[in-house]
C-alpha positions as a LaTeX table, in Angstrom:
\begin{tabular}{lrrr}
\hline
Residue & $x$ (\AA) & $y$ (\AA) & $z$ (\AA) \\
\hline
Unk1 & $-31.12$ & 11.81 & $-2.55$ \\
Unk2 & $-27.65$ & 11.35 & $-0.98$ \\
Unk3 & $-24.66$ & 13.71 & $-2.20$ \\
Unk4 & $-22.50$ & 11.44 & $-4.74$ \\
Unk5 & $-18.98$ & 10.27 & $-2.58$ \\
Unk6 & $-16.58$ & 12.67 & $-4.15$ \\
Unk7 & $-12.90$ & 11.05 & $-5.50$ \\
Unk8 & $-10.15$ & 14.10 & $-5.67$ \\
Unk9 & $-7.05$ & 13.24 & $-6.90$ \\
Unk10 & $-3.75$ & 14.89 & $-8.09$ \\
Unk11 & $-5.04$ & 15.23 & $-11.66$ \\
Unk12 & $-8.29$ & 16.88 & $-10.39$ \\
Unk13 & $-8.79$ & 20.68 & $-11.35$ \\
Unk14 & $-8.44$ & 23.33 & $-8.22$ \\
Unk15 & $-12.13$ & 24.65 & $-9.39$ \\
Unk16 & $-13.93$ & 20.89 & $-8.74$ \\
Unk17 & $-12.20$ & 20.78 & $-4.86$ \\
Unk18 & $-14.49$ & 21.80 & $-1.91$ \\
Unk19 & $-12.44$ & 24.57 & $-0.51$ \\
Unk20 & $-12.86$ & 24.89 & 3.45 \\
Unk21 & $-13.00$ & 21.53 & 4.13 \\
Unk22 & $-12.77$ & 19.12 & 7.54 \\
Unk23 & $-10.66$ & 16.53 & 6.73 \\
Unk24 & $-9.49$ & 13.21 & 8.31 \\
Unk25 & $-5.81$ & 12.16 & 7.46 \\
Unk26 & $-4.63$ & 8.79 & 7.48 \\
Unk27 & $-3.73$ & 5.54 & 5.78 \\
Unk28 & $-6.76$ & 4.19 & 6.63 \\
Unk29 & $-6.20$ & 0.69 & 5.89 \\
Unk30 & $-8.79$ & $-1.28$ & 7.19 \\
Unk31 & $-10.85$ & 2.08 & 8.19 \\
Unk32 & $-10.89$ & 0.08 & 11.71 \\
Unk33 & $-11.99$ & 2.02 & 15.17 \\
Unk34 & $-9.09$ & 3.69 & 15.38 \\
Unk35 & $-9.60$ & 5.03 & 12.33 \\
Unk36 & $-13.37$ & 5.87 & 12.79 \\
Unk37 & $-12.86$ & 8.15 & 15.98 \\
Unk38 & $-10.90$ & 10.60 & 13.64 \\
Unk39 & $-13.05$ & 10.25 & 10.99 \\
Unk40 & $-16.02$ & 11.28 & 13.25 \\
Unk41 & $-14.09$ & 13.56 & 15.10 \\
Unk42 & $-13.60$ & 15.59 & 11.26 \\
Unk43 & $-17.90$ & 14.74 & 10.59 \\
Unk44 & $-18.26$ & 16.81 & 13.94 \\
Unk45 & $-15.80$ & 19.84 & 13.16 \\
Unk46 & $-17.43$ & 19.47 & 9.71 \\
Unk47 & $-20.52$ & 19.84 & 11.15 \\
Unk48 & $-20.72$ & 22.17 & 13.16 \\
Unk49 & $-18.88$ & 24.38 & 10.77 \\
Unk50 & $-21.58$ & 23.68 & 7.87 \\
Unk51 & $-18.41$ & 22.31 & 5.73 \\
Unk52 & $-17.62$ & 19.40 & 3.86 \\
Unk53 & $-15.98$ & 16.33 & 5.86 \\
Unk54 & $-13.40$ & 14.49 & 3.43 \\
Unk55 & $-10.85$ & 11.85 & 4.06 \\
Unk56 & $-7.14$ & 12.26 & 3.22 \\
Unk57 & $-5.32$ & 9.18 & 2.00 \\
Unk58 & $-2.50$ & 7.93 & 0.19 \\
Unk59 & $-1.62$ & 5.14 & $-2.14$ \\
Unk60 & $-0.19$ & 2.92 & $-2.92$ \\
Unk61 & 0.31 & 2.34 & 1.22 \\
Unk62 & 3.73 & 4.49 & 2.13 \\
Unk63 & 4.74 & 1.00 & 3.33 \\
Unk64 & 4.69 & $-0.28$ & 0.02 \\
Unk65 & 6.66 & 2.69 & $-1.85$ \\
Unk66 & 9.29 & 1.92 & 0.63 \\
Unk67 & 9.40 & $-1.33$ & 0.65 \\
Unk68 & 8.59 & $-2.56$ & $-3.24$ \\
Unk69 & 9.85 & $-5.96$ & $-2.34$ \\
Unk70 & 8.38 & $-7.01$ & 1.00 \\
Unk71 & 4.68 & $-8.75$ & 0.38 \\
Unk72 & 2.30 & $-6.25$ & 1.80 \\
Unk73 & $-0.64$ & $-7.84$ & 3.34 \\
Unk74 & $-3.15$ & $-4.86$ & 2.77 \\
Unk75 & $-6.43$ & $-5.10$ & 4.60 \\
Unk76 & $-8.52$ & $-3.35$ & 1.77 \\
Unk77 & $-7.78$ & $-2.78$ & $-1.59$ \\
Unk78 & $-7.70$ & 1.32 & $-2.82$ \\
Unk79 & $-11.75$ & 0.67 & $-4.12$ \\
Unk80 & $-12.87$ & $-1.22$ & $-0.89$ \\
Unk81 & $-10.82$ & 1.44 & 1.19 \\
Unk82 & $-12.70$ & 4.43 & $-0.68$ \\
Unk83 & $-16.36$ & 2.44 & $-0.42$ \\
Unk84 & $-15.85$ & 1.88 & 3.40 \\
Unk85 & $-15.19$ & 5.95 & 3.87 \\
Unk86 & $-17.97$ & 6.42 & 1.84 \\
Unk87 & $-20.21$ & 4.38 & 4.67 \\
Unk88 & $-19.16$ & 6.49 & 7.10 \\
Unk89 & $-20.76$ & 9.43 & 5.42 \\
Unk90 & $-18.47$ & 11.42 & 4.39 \\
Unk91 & $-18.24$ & 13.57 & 1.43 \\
Unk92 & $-15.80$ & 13.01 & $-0.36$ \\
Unk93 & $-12.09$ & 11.64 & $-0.38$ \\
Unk94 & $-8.85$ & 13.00 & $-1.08$ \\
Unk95 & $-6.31$ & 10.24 & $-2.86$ \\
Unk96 & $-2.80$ & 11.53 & $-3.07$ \\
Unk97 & $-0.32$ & 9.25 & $-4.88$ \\
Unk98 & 2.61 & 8.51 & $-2.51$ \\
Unk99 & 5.69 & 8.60 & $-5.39$ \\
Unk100 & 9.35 & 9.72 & $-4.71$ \\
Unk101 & 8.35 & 13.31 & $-5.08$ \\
Unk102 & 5.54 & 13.31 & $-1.78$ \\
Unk103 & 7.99 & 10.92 & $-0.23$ \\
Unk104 & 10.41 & 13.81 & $-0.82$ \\
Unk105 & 8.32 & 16.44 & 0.46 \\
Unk106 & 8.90 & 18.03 & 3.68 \\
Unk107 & 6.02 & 18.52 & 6.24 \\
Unk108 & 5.96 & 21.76 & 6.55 \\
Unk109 & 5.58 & 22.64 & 2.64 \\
Unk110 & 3.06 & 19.70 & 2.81 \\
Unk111 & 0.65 & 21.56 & 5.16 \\
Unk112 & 1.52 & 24.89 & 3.38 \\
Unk113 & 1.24 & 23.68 & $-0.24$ \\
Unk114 & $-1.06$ & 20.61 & 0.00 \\
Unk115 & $-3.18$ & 20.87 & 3.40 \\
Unk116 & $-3.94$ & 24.77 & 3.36 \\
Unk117 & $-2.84$ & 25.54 & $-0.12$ \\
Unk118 & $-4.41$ & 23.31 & $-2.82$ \\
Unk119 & $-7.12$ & 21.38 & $-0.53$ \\
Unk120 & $-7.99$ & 24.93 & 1.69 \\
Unk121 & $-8.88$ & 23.30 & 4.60 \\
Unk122 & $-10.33$ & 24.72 & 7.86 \\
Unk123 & $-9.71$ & 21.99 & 9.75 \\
Unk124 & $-7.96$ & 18.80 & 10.51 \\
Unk125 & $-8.53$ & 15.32 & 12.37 \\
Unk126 & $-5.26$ & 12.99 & 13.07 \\
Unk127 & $-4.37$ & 10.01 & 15.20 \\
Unk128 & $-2.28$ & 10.02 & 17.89 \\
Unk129 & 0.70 & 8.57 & 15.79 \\
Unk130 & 0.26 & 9.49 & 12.81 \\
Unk131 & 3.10 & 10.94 & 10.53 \\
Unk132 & 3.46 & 12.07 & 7.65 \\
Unk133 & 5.84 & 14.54 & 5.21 \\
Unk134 & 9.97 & 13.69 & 4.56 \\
Unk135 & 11.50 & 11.51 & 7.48 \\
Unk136 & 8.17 & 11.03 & 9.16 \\
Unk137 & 9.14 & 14.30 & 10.74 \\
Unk138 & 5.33 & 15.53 & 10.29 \\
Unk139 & 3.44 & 14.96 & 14.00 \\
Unk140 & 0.15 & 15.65 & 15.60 \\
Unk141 & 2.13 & 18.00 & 17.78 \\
Unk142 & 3.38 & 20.04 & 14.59 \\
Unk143 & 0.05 & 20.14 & 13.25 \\
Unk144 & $-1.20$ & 21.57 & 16.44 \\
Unk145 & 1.38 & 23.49 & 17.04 \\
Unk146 & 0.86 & 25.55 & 13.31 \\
Unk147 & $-3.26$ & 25.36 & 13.90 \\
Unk148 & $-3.16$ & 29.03 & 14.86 \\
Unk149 & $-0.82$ & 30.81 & 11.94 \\
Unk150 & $-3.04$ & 28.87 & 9.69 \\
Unk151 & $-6.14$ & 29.49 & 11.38 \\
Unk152 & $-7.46$ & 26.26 & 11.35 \\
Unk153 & $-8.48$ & 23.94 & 13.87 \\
Unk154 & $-7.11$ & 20.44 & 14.67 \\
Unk155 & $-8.09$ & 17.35 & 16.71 \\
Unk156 & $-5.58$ & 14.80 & 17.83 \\
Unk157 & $-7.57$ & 11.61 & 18.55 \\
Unk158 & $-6.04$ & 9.32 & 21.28 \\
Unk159 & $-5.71$ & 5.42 & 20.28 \\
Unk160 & $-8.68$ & 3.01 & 20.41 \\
Unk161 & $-8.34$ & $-0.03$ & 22.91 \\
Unk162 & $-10.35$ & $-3.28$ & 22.18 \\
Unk163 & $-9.12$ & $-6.62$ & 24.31 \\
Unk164 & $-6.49$ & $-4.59$ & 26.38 \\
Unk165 & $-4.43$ & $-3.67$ & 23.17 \\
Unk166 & $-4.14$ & $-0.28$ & 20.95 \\
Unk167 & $-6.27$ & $-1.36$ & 17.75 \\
Unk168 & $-4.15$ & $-1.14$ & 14.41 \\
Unk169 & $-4.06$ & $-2.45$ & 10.93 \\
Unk170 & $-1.13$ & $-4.57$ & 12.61 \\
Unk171 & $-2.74$ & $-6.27$ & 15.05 \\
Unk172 & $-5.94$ & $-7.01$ & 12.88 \\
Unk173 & $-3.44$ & $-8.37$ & 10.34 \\
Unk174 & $-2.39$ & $-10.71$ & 12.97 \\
Unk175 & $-5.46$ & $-11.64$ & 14.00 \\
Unk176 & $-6.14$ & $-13.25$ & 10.33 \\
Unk177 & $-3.31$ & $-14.53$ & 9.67 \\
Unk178 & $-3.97$ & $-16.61$ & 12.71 \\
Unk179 & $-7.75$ & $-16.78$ & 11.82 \\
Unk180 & $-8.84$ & $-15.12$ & 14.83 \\
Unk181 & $-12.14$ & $-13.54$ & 12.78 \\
Unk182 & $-13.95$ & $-12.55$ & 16.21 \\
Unk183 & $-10.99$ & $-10.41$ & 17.19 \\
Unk184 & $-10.15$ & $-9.05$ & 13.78 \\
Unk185 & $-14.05$ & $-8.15$ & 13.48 \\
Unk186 & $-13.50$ & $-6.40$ & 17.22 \\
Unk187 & $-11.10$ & $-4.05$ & 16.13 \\
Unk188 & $-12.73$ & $-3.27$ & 12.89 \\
Unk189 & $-16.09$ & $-2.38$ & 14.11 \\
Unk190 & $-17.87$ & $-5.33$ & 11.50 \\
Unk191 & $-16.64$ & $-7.70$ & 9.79 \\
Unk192 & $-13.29$ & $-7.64$ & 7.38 \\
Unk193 & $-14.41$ & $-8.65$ & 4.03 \\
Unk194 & $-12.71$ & $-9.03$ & 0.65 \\
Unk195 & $-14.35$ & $-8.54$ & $-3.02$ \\
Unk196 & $-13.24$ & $-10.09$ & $-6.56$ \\
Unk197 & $-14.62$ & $-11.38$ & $-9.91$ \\
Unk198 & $-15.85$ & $-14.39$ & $-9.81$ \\
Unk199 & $-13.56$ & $-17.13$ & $-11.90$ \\
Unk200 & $-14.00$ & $-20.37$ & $-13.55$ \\
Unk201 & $-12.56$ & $-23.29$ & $-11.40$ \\
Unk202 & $-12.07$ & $-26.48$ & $-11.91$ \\
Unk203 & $-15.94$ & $-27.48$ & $-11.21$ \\
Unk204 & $-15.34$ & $-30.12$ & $-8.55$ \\
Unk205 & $-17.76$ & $-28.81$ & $-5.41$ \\
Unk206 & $-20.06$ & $-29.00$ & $-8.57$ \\
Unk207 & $-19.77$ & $-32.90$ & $-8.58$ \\
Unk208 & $-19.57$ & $-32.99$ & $-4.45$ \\
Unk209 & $-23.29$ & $-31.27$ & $-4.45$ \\
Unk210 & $-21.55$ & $-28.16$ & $-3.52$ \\
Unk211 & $-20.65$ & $-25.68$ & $-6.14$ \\
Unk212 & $-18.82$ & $-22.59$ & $-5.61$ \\
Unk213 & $-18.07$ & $-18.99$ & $-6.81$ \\
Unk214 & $-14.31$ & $-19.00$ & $-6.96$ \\
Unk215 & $-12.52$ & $-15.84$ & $-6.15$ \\
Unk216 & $-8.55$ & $-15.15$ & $-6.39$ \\
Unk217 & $-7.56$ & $-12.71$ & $-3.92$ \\
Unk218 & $-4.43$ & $-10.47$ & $-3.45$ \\
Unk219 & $-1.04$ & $-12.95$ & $-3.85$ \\
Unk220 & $-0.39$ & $-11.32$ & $-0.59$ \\
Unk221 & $-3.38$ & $-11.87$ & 1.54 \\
Unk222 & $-2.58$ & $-13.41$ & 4.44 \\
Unk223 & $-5.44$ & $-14.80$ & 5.46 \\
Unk224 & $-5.42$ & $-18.06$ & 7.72 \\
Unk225 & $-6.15$ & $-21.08$ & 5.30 \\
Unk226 & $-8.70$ & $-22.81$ & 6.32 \\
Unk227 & $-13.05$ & $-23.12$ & 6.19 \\
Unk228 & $-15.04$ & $-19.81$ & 7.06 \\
Unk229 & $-18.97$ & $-18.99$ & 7.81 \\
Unk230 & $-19.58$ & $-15.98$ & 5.47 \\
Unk231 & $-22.00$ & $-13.86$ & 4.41 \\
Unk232 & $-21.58$ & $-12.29$ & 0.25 \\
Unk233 & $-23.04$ & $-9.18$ & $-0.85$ \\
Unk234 & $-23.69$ & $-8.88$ & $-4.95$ \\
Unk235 & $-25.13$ & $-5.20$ & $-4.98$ \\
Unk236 & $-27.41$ & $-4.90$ & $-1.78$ \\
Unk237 & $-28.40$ & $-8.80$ & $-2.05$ \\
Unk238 & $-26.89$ & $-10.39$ & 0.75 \\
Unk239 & $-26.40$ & $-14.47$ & 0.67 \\
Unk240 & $-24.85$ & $-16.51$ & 3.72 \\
Unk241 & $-22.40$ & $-19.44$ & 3.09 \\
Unk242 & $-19.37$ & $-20.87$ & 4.02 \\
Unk243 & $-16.17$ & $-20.45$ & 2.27 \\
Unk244 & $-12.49$ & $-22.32$ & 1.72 \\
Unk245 & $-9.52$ & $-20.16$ & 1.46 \\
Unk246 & $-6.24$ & $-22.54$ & 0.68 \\
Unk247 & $-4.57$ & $-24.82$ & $-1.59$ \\
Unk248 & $-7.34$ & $-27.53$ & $-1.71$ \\
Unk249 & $-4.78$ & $-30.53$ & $-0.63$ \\
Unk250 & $-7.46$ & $-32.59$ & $-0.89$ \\
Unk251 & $-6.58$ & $-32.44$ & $-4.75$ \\
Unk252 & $-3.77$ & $-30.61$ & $-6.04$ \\
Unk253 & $-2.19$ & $-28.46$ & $-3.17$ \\
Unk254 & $-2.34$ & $-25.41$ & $-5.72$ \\
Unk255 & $-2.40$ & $-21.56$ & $-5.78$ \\
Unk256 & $-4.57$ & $-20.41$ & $-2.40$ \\
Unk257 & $-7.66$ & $-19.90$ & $-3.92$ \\
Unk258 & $-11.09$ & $-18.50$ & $-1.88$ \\
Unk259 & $-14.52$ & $-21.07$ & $-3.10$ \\
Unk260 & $-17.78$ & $-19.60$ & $-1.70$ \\
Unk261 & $-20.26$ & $-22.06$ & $-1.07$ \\
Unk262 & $-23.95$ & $-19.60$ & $-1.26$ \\
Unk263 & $-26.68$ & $-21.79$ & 0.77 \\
Unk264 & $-29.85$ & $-21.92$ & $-1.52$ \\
Unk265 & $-28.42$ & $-20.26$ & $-4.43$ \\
Unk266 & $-28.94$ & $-20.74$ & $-7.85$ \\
Unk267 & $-27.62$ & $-19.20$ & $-10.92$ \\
Unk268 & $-24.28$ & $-18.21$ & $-12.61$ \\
Unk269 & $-21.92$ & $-16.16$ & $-10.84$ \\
Unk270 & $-19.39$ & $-16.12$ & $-13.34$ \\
Unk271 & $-17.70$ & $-12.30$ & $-14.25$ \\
Unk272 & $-20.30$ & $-11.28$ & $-11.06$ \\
Unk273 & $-18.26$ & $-8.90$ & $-8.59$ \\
Unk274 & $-18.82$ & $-10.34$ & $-4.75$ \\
Unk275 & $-18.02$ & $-9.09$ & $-1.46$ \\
Unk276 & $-17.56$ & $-11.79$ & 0.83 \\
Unk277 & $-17.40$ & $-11.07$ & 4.72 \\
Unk278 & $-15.78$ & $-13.18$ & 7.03 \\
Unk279 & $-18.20$ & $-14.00$ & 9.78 \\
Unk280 & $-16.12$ & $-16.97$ & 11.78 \\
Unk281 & $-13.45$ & $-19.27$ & 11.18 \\
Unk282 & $-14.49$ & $-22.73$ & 11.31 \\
Unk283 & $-11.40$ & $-24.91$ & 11.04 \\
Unk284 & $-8.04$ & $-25.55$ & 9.51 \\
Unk285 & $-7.85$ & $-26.90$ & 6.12 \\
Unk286 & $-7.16$ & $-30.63$ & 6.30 \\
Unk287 & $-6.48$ & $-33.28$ & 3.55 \\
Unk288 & $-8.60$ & $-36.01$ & 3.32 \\
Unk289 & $-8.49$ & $-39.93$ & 2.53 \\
Unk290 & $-11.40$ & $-39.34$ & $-0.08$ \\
Unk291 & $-14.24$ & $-37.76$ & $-1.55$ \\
Unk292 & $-17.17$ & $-39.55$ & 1.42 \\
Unk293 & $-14.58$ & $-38.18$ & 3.97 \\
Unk294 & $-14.47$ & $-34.59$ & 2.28 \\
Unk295 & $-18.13$ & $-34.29$ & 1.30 \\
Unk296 & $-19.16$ & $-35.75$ & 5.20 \\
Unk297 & $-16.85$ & $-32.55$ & 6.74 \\
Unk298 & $-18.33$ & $-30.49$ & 4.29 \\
Unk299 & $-21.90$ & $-30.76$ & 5.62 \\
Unk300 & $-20.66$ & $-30.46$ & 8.78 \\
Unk301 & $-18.84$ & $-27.06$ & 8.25 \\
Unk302 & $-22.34$ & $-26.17$ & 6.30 \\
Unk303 & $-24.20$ & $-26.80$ & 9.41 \\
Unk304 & $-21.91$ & $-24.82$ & 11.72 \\
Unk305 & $-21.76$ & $-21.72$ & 9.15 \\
Unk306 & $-25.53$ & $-21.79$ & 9.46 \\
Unk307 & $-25.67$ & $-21.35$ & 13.32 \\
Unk308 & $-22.74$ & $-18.86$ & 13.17 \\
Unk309 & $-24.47$ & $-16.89$ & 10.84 \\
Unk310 & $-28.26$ & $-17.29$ & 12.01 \\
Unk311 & $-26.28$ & $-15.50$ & 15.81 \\
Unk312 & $-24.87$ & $-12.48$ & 13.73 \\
Unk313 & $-28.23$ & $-11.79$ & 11.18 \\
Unk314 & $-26.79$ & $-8.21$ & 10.86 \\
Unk315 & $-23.13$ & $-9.11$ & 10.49 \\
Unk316 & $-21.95$ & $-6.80$ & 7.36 \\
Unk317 & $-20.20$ & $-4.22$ & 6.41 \\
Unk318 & $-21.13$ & $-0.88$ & 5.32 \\
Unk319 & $-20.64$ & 0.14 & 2.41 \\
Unk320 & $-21.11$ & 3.37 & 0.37 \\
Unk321 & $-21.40$ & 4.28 & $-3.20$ \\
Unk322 & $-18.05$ & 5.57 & $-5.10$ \\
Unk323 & $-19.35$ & 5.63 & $-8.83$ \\
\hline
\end{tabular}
């Protein structure tokens, strides 16, 4: 039976922390490539050392603390963020709230008090541009630089490049927002998914022959609009589909709003939790004259999902187990 994905957070007692541990440090939004070579890099060191591998993280996203007011497009939510580290197989992860007082703390006293002082680690895995501690003054190179007085060891892990460009939480961000899935999905490592309660709608794919699980994502997603071949996990059932994410102009041009078509399904969905994975991006979303022009596109897009999906059987992410 597989060790339960450990959660530490600020509130957690000193006695329940895994003293000695490897640990990866980053936002990790995403948990793209990039972020994967550190995150194996700290498995190895972990390892070889017979110690526990944990991811450090913060939230809310530094980005966010700083700027309250500016919509943050976030890649994966805090939960979908802590069950994609728990796919990669590590042990636990470390969750440090990012307030005014860690904003406020320098980097030094956050590798003396935090890194080697509460956590105890023996070791460290960063990315090559990765900063942390008052002023962003905190480096790789002053990490490295302390490894000896501390006696631990660190690895500084050069970027990741996929199509001739550095991968980032940026540039996948981009990537959606102009629904370039393929790419997004290159620089992640599988596909970028999103998860949500299903919600009552206003039953019209019903009445089309196509009803759909309705899911509201983040206000701030920034997703392309448009039609999508996907493929939903509920639990370790896995359905394919294809999905709308928009306004629905068609009808009433509302709030963006993502409706999951599930091919073969039957059943009630409602209150049901769904991850859906973006697989390819079919098309734009259009407005149309009627319903017969609609419904006619619609089985179109259903046919194309269906060969996009039946050429990536495989295509999901992996996801652990966070209790």
């Amino acid at each position: 039976m597989t060790a339960r994905f450990q959660i530490i957070r600020d509130s957690t007692a000193a006695d329940a922390i895994p003293k000695g541990a490897v640990v990866a440090m980053g936002n990790f939004d995403g948990v793209h490539l990039g972020h994967r070579v550190v995150i194996a890099a700290a498995m190895e060191m972990a390892h070889k050392a017979k110690r526990p591998a944990l991811a450090v993280t913060f939230e809310p996203h530094p980005r966010h603390f700083f700027s309250p007011n500016t919509p943050q497009f976030r890649l994966s939510s805090e939960t979908d963020k802590l069950r994609l580290l728990a796919g990669m197989g590590l042990d636990g992860a470390v969750v440090m709230a990012f307030d005014a007082k860690r904003a406020g703390t320098s980097a030094q006293d956050f590798i003396n008090h935090e890194l080697t002082g509460r956590l105890g680690i023996s070791g460290i895995a960063v990315g090559y541009d990765f900063h942390f501690g008052k002023g962003r003054m905190g480096t790789p190179s002053l990490l490295a630089a302390e490894a000896p007085r501390l006696g631990i060891e660190v690895h500084i892990q050069p970027h990741v490049d996929i199509l001739d460009r550095p991968v980032s939480s940026s540039a996948i961000r981009m990537a959606l927002t102009e629904g370039q899935v393929a790419d997004a999905t290159a620089m992640l490592g599988e596909p970028w998914f999103v998860s949500g309660e299903v919600i009552h709608g206003e039953k019209r794919g019903r009445d089309l022959g196509y009803p759909t699980a309705n899911l509201r994502l983040d206000p701030h997603c920034g997703l392309k609009h448009g039609i999508y071949a996907v493929r939903v996990g509920r639990g370790t059932e896995r359905f394919d589909g294809v999905a709308s994410f928009g306004r629905r102009p068609t009808f009433d041009n509302g709030a963006p709003l993502l409706e999951v078509f599930l091919f073969g399904f039957k059943g009630d969905l409602y209150g049901q939790r769904l991850d859906v994975a973006f697989i390819a991006f079919l098309r734009p979303e259009m407005k149309f004259d009627g319903v017969d022009a609609l419904v006619a596109q619609m089985n179109d897009d259903s046919a194309r999902a269906k060969a996009q999906l039946s050429a990536s059987p495989d295509a999901f992410p992996k996801l652990g187990e966070i209790g």
